[in-house]
LUMBA-671243 format. One line per field, with one value per residue: residue in three letters; x, y, z of N, C-alpha, C, O in turn. Coordinates in steps of 0.05 Angstrom, whole numbers, plus 5000, padded with zeros to 4 digits. Last residue first. Example, Ala and Ser with C-alpha at 12.3 -4.5 7.8 and 13.67 -1.06 7.14 Angstrom:
BEGIN
type (Ser, Ala)
nc1 (5257, 5264)
nc2 (4955, 4886)
nc3 (5142, 5156)
cac1 (5273, 5246)
cac2 (4979, 4910)
cac3 (5143, 5156)
cc1 (5258, 5264)
cc2 (5001, 4934)
cc3 (5157, 5156)
oc1 (5268, 5285)
oc2 (5023, 4934)
oc3 (5161, 5169)
***
This chain:
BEGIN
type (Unk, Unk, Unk, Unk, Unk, Unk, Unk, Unk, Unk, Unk, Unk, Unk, Unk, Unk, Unk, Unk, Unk, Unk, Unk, Unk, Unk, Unk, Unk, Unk, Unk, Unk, Unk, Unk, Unk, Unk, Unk, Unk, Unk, Unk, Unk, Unk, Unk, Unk, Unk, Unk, Unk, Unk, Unk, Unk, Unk, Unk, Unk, Unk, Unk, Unk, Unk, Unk, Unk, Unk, Unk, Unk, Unk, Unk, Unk, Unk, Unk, Unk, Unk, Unk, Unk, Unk, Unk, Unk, Unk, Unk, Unk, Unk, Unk, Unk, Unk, Unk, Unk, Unk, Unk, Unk, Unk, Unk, Unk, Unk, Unk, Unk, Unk, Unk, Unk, Unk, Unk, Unk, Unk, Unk, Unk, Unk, Unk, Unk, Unk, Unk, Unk, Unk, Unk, Unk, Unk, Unk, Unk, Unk, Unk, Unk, Unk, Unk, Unk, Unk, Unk, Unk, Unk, Unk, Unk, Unk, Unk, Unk, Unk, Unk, Unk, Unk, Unk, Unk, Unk, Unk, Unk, Unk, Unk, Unk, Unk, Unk, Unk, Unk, Unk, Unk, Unk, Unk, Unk, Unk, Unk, Unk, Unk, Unk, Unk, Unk, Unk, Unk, Unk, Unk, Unk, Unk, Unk, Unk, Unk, Unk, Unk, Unk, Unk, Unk, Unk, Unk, Unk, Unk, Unk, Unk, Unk, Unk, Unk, Unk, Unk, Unk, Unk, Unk, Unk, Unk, Unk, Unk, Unk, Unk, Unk, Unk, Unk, Unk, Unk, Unk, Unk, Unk, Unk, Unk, Unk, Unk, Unk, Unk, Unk, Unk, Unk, Unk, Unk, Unk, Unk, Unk, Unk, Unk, Unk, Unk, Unk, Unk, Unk, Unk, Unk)
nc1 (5023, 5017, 5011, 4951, 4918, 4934, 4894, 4847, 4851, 4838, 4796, 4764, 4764, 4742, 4699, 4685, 4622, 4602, 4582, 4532, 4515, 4544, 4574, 4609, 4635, 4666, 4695, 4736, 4781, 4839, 4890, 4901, 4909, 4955, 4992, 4979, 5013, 5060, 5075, 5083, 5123, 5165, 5163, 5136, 5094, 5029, 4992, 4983, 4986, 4933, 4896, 4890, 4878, 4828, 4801, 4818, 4790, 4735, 4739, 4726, 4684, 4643, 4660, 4640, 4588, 4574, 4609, 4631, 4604, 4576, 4627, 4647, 4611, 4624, 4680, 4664, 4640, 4683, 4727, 4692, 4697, 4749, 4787, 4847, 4868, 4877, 4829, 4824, 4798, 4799, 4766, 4785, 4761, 4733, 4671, 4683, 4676, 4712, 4733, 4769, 4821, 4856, 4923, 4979, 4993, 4966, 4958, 4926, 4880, 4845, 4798, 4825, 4888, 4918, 4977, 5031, 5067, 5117, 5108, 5107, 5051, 5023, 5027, 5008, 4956, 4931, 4937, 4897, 4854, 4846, 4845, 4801, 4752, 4711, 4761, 4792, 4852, 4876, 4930, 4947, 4976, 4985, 5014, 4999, 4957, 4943, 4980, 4941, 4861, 4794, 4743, 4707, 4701, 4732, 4704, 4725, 4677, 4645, 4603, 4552, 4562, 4591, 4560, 4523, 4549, 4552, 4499, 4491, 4553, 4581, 4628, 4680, 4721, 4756, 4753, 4793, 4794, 4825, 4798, 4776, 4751, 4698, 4726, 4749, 4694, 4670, 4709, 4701, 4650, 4647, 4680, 4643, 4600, 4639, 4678, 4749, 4798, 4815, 4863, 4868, 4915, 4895, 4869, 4883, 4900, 4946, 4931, 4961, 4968, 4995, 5024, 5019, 5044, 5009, 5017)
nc2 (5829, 5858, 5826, 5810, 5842, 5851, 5807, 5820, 5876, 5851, 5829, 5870, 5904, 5866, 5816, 5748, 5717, 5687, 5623, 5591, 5547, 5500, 5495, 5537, 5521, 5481, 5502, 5540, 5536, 5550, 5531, 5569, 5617, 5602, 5586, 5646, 5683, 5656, 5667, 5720, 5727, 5717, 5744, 5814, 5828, 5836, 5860, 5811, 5765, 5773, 5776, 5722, 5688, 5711, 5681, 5633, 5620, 5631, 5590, 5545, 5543, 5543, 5495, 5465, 5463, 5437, 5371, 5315, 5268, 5268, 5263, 5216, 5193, 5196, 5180, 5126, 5126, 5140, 5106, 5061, 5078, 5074, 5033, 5039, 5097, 5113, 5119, 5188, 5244, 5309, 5370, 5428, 5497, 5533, 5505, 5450, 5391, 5324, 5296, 5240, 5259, 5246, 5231, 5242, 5228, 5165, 5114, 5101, 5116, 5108, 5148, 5197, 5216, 5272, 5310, 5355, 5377, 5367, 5349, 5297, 5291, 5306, 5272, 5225, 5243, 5242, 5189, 5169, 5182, 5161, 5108, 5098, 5141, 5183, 5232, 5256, 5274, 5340, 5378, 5447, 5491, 5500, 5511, 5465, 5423, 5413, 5390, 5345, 5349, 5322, 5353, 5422, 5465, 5488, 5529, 5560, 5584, 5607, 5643, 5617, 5576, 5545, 5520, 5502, 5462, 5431, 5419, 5388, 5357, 5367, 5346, 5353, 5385, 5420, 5476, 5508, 5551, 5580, 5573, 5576, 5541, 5530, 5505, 5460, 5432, 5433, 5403, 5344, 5333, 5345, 5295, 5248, 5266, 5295, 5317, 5327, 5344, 5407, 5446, 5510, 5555, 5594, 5633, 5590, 5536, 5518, 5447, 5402, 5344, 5272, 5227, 5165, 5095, 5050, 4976)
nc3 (5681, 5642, 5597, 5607, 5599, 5545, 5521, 5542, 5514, 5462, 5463, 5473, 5424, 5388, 5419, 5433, 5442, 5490, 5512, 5529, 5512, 5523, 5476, 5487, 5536, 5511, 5484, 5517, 5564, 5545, 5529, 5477, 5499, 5529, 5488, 5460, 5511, 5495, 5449, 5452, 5493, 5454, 5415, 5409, 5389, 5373, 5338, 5301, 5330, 5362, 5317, 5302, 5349, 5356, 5306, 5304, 5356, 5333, 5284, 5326, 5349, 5308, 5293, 5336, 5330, 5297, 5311, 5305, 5310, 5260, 5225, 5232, 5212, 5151, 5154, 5144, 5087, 5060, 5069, 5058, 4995, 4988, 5004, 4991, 4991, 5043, 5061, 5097, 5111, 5155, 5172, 5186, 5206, 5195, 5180, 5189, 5138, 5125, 5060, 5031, 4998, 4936, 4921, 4865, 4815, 4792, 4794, 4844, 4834, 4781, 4764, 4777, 4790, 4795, 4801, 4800, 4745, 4711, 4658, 4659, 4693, 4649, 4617, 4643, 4658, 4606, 4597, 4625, 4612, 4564, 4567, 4607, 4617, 4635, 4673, 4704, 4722, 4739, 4761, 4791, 4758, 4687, 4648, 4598, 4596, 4541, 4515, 4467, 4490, 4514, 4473, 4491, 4508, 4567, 4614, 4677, 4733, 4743, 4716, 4713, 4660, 4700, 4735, 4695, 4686, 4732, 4738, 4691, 4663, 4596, 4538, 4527, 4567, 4609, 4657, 4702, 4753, 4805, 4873, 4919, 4945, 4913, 4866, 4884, 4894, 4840, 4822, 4849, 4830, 4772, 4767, 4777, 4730, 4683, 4644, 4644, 4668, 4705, 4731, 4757, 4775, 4838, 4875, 4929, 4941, 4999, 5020, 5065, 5058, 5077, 5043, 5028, 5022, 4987, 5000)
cac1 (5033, 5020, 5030, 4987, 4926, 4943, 4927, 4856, 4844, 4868, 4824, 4765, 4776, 4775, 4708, 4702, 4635, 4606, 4602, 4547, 4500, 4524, 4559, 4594, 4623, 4650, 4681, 4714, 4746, 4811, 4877, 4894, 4893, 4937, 4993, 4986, 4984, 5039, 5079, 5072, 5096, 5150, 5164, 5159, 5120, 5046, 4993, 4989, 4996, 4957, 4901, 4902, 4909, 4845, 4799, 4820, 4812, 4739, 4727, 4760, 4714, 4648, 4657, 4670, 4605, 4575, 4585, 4644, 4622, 4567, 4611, 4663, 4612, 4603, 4666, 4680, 4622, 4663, 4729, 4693, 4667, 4725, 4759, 4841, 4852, 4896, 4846, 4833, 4803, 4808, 4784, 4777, 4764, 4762, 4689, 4663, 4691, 4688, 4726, 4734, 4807, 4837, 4890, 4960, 5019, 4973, 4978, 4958, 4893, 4861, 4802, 4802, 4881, 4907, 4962, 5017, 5041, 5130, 5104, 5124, 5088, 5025, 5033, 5028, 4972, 4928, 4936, 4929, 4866, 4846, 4866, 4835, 4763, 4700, 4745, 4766, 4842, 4854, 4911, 4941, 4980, 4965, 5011, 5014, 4966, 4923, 4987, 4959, 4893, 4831, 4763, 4725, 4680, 4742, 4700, 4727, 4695, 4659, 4626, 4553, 4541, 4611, 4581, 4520, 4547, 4584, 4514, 4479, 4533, 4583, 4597, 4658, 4704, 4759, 4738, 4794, 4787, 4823, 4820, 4781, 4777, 4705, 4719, 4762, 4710, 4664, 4708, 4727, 4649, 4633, 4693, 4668, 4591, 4614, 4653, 4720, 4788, 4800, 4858, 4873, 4891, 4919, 4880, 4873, 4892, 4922, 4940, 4926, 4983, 4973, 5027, 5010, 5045, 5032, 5000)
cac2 (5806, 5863, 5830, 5788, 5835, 5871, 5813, 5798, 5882, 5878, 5821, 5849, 5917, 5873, 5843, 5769, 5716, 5701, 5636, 5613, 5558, 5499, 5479, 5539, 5543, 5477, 5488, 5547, 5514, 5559, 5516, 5536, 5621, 5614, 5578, 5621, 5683, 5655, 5639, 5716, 5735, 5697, 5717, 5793, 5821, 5829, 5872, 5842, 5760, 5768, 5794, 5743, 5690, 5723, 5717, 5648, 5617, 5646, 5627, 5549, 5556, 5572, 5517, 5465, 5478, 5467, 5390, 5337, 5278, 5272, 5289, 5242, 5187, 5206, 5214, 5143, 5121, 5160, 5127, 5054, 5077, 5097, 5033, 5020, 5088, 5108, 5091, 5168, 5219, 5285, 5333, 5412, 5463, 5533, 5532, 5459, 5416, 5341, 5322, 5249, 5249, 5276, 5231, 5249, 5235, 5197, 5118, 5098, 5135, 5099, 5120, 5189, 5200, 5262, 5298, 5338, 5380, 5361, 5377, 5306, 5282, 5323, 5304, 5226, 5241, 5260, 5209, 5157, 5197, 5197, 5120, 5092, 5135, 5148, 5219, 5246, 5263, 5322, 5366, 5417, 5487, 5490, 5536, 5489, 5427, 5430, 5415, 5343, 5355, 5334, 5328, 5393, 5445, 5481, 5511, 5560, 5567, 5604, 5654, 5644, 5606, 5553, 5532, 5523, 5477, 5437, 5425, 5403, 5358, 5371, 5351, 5367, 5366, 5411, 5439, 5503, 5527, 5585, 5563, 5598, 5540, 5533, 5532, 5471, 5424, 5438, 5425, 5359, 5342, 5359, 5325, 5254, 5273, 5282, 5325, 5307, 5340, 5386, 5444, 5479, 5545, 5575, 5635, 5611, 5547, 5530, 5465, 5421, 5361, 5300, 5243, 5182, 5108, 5071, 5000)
cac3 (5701, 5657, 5595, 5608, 5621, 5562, 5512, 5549, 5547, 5470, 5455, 5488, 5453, 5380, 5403, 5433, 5416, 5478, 5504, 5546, 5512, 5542, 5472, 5466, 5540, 5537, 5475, 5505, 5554, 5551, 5550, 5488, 5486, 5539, 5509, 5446, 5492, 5526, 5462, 5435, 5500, 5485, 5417, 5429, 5368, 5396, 5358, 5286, 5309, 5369, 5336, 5279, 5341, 5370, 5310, 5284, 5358, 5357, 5292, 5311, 5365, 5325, 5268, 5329, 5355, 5291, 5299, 5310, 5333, 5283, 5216, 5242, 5242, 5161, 5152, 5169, 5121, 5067, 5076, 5080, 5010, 4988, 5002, 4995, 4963, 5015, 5061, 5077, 5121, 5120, 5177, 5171, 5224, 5183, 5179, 5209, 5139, 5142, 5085, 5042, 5021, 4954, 4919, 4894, 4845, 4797, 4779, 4847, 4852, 4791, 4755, 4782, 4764, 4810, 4778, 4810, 4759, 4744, 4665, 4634, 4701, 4679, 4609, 4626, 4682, 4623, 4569, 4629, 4637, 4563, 4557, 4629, 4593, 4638, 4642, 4701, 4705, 4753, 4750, 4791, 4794, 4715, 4666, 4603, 4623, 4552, 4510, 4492, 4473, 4516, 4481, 4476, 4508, 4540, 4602, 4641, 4719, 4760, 4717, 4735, 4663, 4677, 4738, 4720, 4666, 4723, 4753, 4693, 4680, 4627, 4555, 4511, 4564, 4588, 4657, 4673, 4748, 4783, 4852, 4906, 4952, 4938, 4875, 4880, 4919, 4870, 4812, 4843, 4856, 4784, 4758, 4790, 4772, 4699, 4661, 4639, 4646, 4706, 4698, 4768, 4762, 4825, 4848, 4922, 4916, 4988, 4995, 5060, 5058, 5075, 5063, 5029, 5043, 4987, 5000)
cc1 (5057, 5029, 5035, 5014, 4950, 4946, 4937, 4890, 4857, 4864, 4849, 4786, 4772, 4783, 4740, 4700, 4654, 4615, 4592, 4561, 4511, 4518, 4531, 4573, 4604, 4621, 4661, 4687, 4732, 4796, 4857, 4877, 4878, 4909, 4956, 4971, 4971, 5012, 5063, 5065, 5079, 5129, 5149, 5145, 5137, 5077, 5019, 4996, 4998, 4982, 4928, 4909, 4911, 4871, 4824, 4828, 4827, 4771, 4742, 4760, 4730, 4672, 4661, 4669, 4631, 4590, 4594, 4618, 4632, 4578, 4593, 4651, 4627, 4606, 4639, 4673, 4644, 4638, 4698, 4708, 4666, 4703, 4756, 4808, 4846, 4896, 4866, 4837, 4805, 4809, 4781, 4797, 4762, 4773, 4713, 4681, 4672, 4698, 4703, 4743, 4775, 4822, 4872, 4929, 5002, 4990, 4972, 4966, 4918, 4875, 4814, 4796, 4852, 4889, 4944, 4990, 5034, 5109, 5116, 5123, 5116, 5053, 5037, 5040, 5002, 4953, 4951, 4941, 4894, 4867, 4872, 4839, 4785, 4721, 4732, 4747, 4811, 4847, 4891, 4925, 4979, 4982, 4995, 5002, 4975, 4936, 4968, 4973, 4919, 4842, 4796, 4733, 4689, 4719, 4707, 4717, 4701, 4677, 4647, 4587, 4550, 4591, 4592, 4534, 4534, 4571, 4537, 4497, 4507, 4562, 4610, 4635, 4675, 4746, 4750, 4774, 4781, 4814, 4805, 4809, 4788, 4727, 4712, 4747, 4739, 4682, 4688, 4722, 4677, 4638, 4674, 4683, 4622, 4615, 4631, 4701, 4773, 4792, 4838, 4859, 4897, 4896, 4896, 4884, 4880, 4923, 4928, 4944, 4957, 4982, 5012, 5025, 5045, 5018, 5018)
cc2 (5806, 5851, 5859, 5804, 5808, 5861, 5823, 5804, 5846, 5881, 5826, 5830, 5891, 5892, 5846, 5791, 5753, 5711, 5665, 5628, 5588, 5528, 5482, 5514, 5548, 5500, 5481, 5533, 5520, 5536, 5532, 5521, 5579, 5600, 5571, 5593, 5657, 5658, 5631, 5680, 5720, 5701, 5703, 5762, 5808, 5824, 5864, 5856, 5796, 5776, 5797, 5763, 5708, 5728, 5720, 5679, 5640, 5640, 5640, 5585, 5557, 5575, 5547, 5491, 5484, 5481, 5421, 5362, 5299, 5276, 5294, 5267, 5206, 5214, 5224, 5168, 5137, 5154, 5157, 5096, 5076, 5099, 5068, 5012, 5053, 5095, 5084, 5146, 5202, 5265, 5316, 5384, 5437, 5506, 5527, 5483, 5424, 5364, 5326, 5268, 5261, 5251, 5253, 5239, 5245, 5199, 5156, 5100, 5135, 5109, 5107, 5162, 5193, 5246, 5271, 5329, 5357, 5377, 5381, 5339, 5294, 5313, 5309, 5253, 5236, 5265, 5241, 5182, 5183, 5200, 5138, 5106, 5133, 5133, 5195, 5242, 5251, 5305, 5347, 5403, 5454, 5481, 5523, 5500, 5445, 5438, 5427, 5375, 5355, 5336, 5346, 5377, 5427, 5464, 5510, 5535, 5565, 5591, 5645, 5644, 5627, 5586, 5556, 5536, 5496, 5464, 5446, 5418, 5384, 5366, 5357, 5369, 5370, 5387, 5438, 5473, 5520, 5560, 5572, 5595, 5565, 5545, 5540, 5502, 5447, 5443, 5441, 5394, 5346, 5362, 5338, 5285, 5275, 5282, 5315, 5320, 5317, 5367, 5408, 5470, 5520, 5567, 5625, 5622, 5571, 5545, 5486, 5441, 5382, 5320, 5271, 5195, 5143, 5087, 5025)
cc3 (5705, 5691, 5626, 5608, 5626, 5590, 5537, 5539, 5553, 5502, 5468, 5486, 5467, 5417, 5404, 5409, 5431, 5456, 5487, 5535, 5523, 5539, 5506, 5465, 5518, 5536, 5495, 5484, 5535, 5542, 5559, 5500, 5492, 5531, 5521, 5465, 5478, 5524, 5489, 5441, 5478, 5498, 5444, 5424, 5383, 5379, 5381, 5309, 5300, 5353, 5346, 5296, 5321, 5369, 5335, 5288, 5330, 5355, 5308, 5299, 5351, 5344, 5291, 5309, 5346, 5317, 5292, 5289, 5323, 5306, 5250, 5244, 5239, 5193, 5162, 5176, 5147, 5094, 5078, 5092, 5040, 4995, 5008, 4991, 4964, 4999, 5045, 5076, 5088, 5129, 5155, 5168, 5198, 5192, 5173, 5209, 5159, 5144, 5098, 5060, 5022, 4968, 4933, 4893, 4868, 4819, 4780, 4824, 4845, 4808, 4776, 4784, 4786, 4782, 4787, 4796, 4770, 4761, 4692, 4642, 4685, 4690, 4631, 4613, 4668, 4646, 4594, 4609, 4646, 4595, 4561, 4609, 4597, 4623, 4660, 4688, 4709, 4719, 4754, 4772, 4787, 4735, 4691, 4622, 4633, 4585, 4528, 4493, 4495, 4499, 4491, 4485, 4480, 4532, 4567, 4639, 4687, 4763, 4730, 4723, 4680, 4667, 4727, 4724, 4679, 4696, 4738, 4715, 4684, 4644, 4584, 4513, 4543, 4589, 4623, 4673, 4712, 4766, 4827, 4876, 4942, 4953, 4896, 4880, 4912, 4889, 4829, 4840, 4861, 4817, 4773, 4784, 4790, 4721, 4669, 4654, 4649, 4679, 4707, 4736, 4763, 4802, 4837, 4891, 4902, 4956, 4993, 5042, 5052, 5068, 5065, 5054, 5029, 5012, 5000)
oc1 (5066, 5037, 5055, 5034, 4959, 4966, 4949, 4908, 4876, 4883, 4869, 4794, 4788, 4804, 4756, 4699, 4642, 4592, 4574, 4560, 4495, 4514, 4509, 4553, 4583, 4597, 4638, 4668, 4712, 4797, 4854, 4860, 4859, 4894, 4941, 4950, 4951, 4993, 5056, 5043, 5060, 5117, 5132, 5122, 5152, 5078, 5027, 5010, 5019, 4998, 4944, 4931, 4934, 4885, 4842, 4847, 4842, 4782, 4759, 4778, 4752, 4680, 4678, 4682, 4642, 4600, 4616, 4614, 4651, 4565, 4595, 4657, 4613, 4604, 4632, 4663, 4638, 4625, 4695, 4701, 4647, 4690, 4759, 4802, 4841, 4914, 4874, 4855, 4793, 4817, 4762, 4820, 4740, 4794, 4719, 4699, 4649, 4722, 4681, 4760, 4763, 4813, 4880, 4915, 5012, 4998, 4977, 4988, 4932, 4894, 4799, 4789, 4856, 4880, 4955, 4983, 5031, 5115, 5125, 5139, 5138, 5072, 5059, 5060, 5021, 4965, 4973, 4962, 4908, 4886, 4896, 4840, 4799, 4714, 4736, 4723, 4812, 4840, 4891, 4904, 4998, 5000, 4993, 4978, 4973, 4926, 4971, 4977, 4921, 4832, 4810, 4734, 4680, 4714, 4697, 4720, 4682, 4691, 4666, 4585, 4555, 4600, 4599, 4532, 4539, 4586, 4536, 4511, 4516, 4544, 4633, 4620, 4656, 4752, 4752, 4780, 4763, 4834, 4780, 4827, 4808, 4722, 4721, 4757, 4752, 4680, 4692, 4732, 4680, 4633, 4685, 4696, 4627, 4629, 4608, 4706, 4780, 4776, 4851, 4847, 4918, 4872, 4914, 4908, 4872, 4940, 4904, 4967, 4938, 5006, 5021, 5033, 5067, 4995, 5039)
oc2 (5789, 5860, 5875, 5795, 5795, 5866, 5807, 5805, 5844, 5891, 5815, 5817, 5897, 5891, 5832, 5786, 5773, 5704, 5663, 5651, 5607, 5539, 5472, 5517, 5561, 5497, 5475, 5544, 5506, 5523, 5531, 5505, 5569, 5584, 5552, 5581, 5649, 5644, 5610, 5673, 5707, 5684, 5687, 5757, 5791, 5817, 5879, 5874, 5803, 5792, 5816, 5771, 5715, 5747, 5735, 5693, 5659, 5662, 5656, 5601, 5567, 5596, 5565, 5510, 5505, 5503, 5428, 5366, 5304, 5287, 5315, 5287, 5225, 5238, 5245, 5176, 5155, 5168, 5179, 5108, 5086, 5119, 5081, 4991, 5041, 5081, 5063, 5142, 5204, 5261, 5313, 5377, 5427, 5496, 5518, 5488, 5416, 5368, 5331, 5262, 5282, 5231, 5275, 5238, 5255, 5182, 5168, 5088, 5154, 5114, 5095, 5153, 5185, 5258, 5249, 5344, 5337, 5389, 5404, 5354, 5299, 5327, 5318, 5253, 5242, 5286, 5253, 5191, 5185, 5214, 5144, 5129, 5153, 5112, 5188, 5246, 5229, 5317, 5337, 5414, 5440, 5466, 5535, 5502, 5452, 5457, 5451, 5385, 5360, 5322, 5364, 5379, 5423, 5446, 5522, 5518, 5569, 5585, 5660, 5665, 5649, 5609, 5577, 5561, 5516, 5482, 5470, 5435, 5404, 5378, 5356, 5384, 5386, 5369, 5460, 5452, 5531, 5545, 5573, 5608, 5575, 5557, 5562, 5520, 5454, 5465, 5465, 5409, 5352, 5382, 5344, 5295, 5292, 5297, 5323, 5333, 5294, 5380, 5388, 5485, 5509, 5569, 5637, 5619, 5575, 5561, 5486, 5450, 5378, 5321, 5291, 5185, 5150, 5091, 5024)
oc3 (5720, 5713, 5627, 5619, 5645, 5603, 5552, 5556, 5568, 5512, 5478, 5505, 5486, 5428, 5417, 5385, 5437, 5454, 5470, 5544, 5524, 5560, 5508, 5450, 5524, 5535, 5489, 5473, 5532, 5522, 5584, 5493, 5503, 5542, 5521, 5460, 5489, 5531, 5499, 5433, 5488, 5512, 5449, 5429, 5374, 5355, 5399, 5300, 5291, 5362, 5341, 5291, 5318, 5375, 5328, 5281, 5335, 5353, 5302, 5304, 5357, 5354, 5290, 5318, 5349, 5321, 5284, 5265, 5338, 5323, 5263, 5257, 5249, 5200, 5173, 5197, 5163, 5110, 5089, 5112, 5051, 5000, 5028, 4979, 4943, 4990, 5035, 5093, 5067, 5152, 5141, 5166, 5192, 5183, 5151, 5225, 5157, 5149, 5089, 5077, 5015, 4957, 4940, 4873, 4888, 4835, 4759, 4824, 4840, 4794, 4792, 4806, 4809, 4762, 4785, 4777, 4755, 4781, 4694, 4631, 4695, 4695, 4635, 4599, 4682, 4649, 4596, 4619, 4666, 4599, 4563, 4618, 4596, 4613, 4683, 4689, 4722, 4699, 4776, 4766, 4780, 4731, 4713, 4619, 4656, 4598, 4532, 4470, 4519, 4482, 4485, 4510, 4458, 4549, 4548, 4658, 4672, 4782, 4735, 4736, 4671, 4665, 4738, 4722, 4666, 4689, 4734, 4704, 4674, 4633, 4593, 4500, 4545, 4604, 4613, 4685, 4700, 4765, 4825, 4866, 4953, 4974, 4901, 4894, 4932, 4900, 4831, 4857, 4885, 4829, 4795, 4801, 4808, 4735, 4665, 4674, 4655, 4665, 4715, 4721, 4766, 4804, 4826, 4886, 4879, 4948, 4987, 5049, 5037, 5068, 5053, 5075, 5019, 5019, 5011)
***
């Protein structure tokens, strides 16, 4: 079995080049705009969905068969044809290019796969069998989905908002480490799920900051 190593990417205006358009591209090219990735579909049909897409503005669509030459300039690729040649076709440019290159079909002849996500805001958990069962990776997810609810969405928020704070207002290291520290070992999950927590302002920040550094 190949031993995978995670890695969270961010895509903000990267272009990512998808070829084929059916339900597997559709929930790729989902999962990339979201992300804020620059998104190319090459395919001469598309889903209802995916042609949605392409209407609001949220994606290019080449409405052809691959060519070889279509990879120039892409972050990442994605082979997802119904078709081993096209997406062996595919992942054979992308290597010849040194683009990571995720084969639909087949995990293990691309240089990466994409895990089932639970996402709660900025809180986000992957799970994978390194392409052993996909199906057993999406039941997992599911159960991960119920242990880990909307609560979580509002502390990682809350963590979000203080460490940016921290981060523009504090410059000594060690303070910056106490804060950090600090920030941690608050309950605040506790506090969100029984109904209590507050949501912090920017002077509530700066008054929790202050009183550390007065100590």
């Amino acid at each position: 079995m190949t031993h995978y190593v995670p890695l969270m990417m961010n895509l903000e205006e990267r272009r990512c080049v998808i070829v084929g358009g059916g339900t597997v591209a559709e929930r790729k090219v989902a999962s990339l705009i979201e992300a804020g990735a620059e998104v190319t579909l090459i395919s001469p049909t598309a889903t209802n969905r995916l042609q949605g897409f392409h209407s609001e503005g949220r994606m290019d669509w080449i409405q052809r068969g691959y060519q070889a030459g279509d990879l120039a300039g892409a972050f990442l690729a994605y082979a997802a044809t119904d078709r081993q040649g096209i997406n062996d076709e595919v992942v054979l440019e992308a290597e010849g290019l040194g683009i990571p290159v995720n084969h639909a079909g087949d995990g293990s002849r691309g240089s990466f796969i994409t895990p089932s996500i639970v996402r709660r805001g900025g809180l986000i958990l992957a799970v994978s069998t390194s392409g052993a069962g996909p199906g057993a990776s999406r039941a997992l997810s599911r159960e991960i989905m119920e242990r880990y609810g909307d609560d979580y969405e509002t502390y990682v928020d809350f963590l979000s908002f203080v460490r940016t704070a921290v981060k523009r207002r504090v410059q000594d290291r060690q303070m910056r480490a106490r804060l950090y520290k600090s920030l941690a070992e608050m309950d605040i999950l506790s506090s969100i799920r029984e109904g209590r927590f507050q949501p912090w302002n920017e002077a509530e920040v700066i008054a929790w900051m202050d009183s550390y550094r007065e100590e």
